[in-house]
C-alpha positions as CSV (number, residue, x, y, z in Angstrom):
1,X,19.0,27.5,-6.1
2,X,16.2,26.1,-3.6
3,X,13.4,28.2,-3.4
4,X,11.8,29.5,-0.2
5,X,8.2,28.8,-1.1
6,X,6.2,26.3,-3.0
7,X,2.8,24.5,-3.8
8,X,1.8,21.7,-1.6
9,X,-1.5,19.6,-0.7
10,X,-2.2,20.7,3.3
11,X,-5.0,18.4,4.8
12,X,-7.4,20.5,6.9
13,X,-9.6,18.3,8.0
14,X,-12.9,15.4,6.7
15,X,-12.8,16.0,2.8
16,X,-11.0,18.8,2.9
17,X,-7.6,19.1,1.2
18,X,-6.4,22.2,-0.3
19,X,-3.4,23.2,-2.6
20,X,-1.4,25.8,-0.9
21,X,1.8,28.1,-0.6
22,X,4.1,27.3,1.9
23,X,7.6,27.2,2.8
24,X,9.7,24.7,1.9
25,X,10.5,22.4,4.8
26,X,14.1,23.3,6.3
27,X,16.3,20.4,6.7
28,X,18.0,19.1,10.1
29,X,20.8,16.9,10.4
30,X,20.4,13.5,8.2
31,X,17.4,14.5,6.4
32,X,17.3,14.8,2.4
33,X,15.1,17.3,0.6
34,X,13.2,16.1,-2.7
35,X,12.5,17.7,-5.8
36,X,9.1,15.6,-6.3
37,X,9.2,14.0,-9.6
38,X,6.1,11.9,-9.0
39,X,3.2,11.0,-5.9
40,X,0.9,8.5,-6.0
41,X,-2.7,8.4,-4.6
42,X,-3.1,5.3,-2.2
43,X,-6.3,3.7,0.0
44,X,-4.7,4.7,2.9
45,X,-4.7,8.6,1.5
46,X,-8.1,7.8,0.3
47,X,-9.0,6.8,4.0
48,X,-7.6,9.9,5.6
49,X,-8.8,12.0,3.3
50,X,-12.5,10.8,4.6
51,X,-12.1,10.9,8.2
52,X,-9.4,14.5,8.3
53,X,-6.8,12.5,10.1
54,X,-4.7,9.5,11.0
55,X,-4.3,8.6,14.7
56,X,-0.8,7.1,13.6
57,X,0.6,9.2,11.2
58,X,-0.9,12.7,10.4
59,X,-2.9,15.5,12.4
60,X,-4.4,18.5,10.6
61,X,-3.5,20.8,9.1
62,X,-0.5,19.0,7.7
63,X,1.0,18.6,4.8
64,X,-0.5,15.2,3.3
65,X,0.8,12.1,1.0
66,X,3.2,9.2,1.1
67,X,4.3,7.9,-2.0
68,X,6.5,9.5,-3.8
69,X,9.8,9.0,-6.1
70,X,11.9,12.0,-6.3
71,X,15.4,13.6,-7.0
72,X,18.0,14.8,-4.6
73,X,17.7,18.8,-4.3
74,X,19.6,19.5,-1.0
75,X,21.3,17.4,1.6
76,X,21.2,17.9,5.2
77,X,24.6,17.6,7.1
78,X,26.2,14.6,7.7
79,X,24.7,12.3,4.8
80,X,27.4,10.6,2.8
81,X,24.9,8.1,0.8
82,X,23.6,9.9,-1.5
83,X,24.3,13.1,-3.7
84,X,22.4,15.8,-5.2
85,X,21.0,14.9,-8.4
86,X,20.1,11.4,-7.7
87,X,17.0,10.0,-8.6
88,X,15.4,8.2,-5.0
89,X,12.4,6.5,-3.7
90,X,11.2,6.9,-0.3
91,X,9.2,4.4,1.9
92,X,6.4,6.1,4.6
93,X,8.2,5.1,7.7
94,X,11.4,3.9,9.5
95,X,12.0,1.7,12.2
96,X,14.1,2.5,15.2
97,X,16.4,-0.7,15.1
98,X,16.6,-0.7,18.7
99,X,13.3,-2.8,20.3
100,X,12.6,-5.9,21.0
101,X,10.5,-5.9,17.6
102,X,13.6,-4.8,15.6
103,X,15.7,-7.1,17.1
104,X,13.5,-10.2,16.2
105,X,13.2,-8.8,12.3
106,X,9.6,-7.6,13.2
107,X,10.0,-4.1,12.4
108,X,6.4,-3.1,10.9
109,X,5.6,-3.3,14.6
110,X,8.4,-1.2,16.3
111,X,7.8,0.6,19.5
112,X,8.7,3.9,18.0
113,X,7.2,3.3,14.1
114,X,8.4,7.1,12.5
115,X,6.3,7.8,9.5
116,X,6.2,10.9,7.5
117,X,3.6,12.8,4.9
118,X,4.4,15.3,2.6
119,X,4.7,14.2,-1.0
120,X,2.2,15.9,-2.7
121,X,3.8,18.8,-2.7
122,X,7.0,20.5,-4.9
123,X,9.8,19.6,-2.3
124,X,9.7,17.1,0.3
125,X,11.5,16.6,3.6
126,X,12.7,13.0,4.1
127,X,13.6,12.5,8.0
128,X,17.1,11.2,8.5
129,X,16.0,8.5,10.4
130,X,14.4,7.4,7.2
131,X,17.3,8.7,4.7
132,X,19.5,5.9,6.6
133,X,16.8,2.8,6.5
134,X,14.4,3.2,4.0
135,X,15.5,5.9,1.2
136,X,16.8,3.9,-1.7
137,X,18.4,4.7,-5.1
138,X,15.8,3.9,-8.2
139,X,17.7,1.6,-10.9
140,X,18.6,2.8,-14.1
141,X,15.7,2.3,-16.4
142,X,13.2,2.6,-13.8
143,X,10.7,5.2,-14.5
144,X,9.9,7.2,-11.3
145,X,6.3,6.8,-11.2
146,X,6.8,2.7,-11.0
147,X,9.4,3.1,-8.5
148,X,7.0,4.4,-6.1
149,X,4.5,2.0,-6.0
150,X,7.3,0.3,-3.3
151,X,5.5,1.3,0.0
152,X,2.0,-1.0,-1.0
153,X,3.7,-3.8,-2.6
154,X,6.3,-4.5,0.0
155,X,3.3,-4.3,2.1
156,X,1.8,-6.6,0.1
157,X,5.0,-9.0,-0.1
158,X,5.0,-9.6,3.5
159,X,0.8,-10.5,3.2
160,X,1.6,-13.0,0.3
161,X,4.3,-14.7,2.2
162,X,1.8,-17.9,2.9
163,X,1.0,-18.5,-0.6
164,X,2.4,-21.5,-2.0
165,X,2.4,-23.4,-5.5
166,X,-0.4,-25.3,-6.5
167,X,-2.7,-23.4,-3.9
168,X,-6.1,-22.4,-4.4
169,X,-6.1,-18.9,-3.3
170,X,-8.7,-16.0,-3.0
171,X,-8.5,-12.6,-3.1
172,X,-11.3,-10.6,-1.7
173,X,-11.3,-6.6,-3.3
174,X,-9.9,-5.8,-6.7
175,X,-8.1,-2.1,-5.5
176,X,-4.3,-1.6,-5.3
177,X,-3.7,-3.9,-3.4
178,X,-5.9,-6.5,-4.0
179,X,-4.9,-6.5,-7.8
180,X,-1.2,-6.5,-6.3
181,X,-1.9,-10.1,-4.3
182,X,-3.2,-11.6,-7.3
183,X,-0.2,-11.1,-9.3
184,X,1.9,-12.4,-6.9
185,X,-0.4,-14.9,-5.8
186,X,0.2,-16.1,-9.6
187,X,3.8,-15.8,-9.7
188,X,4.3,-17.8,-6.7
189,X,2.0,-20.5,-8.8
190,X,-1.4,-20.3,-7.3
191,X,-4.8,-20.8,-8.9
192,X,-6.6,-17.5,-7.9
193,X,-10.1,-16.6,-7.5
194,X,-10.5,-12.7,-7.0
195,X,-13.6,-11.0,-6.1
196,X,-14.8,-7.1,-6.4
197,X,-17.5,-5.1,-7.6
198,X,-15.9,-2.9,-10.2
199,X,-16.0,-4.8,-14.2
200,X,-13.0,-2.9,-15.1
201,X,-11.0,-3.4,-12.1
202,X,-12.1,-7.3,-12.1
203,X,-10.8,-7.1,-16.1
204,X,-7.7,-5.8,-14.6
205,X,-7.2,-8.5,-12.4
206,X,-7.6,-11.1,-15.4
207,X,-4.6,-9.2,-17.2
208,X,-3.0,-9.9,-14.2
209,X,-3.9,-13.4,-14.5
210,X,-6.7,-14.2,-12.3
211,X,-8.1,-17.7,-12.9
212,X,-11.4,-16.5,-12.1
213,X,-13.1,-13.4,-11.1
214,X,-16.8,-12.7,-9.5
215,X,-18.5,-9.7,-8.5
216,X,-19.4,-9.4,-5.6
217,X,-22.7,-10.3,-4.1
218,X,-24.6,-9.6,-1.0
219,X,-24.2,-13.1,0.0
220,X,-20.6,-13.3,-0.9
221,X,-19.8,-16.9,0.9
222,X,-21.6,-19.2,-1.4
223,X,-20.5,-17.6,-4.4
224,X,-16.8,-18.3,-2.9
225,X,-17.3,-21.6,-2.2
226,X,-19.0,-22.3,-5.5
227,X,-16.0,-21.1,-7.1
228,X,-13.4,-23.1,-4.6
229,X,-11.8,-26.8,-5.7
230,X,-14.8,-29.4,-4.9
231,X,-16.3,-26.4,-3.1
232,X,-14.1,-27.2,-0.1
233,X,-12.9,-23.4,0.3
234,X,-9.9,-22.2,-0.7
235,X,-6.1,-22.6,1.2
236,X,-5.3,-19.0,1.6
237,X,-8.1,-16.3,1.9
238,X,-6.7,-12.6,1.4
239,X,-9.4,-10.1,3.0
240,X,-8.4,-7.0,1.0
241,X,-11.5,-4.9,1.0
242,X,-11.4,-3.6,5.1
243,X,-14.9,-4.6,5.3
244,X,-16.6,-6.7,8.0
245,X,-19.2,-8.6,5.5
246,X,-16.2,-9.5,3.6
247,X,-13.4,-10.2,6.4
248,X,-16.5,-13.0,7.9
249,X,-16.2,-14.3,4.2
250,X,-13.1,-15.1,4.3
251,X,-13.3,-16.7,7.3
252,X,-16.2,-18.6,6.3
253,X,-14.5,-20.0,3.2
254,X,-11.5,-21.0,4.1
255,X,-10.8,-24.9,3.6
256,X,-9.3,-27.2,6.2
257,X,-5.5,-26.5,7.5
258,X,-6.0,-22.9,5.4
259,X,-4.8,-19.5,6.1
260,X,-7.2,-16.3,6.8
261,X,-5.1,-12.7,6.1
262,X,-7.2,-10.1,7.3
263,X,-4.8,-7.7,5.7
264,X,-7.3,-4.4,4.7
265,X,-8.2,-3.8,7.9
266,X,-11.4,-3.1,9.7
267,X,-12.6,0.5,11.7
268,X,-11.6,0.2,15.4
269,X,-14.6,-1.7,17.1
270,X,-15.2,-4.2,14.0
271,X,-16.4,-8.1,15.6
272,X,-16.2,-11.0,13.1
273,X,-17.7,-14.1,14.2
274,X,-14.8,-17.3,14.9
275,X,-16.2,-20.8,15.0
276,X,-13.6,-21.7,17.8
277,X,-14.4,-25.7,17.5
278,X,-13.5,-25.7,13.6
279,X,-10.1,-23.5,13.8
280,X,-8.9,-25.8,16.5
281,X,-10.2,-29.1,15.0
282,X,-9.6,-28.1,11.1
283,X,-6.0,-26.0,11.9
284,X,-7.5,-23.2,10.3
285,X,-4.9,-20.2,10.7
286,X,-6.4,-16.3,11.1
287,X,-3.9,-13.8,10.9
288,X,-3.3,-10.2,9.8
289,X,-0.5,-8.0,8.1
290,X,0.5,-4.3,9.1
291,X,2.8,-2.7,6.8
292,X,6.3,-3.5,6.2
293,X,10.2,-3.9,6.8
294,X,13.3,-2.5,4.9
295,X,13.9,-5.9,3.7
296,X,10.6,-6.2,2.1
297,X,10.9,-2.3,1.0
298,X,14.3,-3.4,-0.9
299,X,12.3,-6.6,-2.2
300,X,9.4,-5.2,-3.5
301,X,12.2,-2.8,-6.1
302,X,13.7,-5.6,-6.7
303,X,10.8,-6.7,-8.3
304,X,10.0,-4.1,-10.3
305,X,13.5,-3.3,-11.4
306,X,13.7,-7.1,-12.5
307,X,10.1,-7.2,-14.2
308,X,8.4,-9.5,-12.2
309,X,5.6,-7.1,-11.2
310,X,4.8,-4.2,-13.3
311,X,2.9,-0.9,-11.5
312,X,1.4,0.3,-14.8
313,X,-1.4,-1.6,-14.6
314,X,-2.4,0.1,-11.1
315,X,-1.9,3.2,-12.5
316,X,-5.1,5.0,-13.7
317,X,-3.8,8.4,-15.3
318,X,-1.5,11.1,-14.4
319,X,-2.8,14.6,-12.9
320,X,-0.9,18.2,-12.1
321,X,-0.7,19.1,-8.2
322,X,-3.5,21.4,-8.8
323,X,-6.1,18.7,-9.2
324,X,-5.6,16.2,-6.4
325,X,-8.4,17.6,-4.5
326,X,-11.1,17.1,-7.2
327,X,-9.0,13.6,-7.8
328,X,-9.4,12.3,-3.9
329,X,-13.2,13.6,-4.4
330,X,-13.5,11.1,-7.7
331,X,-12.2,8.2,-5.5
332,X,-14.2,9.0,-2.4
333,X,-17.5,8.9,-4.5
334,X,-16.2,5.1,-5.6
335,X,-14.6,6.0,-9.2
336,X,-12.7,3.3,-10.8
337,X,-9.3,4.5,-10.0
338,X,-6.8,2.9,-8.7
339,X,-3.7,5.1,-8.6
340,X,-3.2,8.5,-9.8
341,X,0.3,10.0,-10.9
342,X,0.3,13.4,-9.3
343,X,2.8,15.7,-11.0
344,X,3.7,18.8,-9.4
């Protein structure tokens, strides 16, 4: 039997995330309660957990986390999908289906983007709207903590879809996600230059198989272009740091008829600098990726069910429910983790 109480992370504001008792969340029609198996720290938690909210997607106090593989404890009425017992993964969000974004196969910018937080916690409430788009079944032979990584790397499919053989690429910030472009950056058969400031993150991005790495610099342009074919920039430039220094980098060393993804992200109010003569006259291309679709949810298991992308290596240890607060504080003071396993 369900219980009628559990332990959950509750956000309460900047820095200030507390393991709690609280009732476990009553389902409505279409929704699907979890028995957490596994939640995984993110950037974007990491972010939230400094500012005390999310304009988008959470407003304290509220329960907190996103990524999370699970089994099936209760069903709400009128799902037929799935059963009790089954071991699922969740993406953070749904789309509506129904706008003009939908329609076009833009749905990471729907008109009425539903996202949810929750999963560091015991038991977790998935919304039907996401049960029926973006709740998926986690193949046999998948281990739970590897099936969650979903939610960043279809983010990251959708940001990598520019890439092609034989490019010089360069990916700017070794975290999650960065680590995440290079591999695929390499399997689509790039030559890839990634940049950070963390040793063993940069070592992870060799395993991954970086052709080159460099830390980074206060001057960070000429070292780029240093480490470019012929010094001519690079074809694609991935800005995955969410820094302005390091977003006018990679606009600065992209080569002629390259792309610029701005994918990290800056703080509302960021200006970068554009040289409006050379992106008309050079065809330079300067464009951004937000989140994802349920075709690139359904991709990025795909690829770790067949092997071609293994989460292990973005995973820094695993940690009980009771230590996610002193685990957010590591990461906010610039620790070398990546991801964190949270076990409840």
């Amino acid at each position: 039997m369900t219980p009628r109480r559990m332990r959950a992370a509750v956000l309460h504001g900047r820095e200030d995330v507390r393991i709690e008792e609280v009732d476990v969340p009553r389902l409505e029609r279409g929704d699907v309660l979890l028995r957490s198996r596994v939640a995984l720290t993110c950037g974007t938690d990491l972010k939230v957990y400094r500012r005390g909210y999310h304009a988008r997607m959470i407003v304290p106090p509220a329960l907190f986390g996103h990524e999370i593989a699970g089994e099936i404890e209760a069903l709400g009425e009128g799902v037929g999908a799935f059963r009790r017992g089954d071991r699922v993964v969740a993406a953070n969000s749904a789309p509506c289906g129904r706008c003009e974004f939908c329609a076009s196969g833009r749905e990471s910018l729907c008109d009425d983007l539903l996202f949810w937080n929750g999963a560091y916690a015991e038991f977790v409430r998935i919304p039907a709207r996401v049960v029926e788009r973006n709740l998926l079944h986690i193949p046999d032979g998948v281990a739970d903590h590897k099936a969650a990584v979903i939610e960043p790397l279809a983010c990251v499919i959708r940001g990598a879809a520019a890439i092609r053989p034989g490019e010089a690429v360069a990916v700017l910030g070794s975290g999650g996600i960065g680590l995440m472009f290079v591999a695929l950056a390499k399997a689509r058969g790039a030559r890839v230059v990634a940049m950070g400031r963390k040793a063993e993150k940069l070592a992870r991005a060799r395993r991954l198989g970086a052709d080159a790495t460099l830390v980074a610099e206060e001057q960070l342009a000429p070292a780029l272009m240093a480490a470019s074919p012929g010094g001519r920039g690079f074809h694609v430039v991935i800005e995955a740091a969410g820094q302005p220094s390091v977003s006018q980098a990679a606009l600065d060393v992209v080569r002629k008829g390259g792309t610029v993804n701005l994918f990290a992200g800056c703080v509302t109010g960021t200006e970068l600098r554009l040289d409006a003569p050379r992106i008309h006259y050079e065809e330079v291309t300067v464009t951004a990726t937000f989140h994802h679709t349920p075709a690139d949810v359904r991709a990025a298991l795909d690829l770790i069910a067949s092997g071609g992308f293994d989460p292990d290596v973005l995973i820094s240890r695993r940690e009980p429910l009771a230590n996610l607060p002193a685990v957010l504080a590591d990461m906010a003071r610039g620790g070398d983790l990546l991801k964190t396993a949270i076990v409840p």
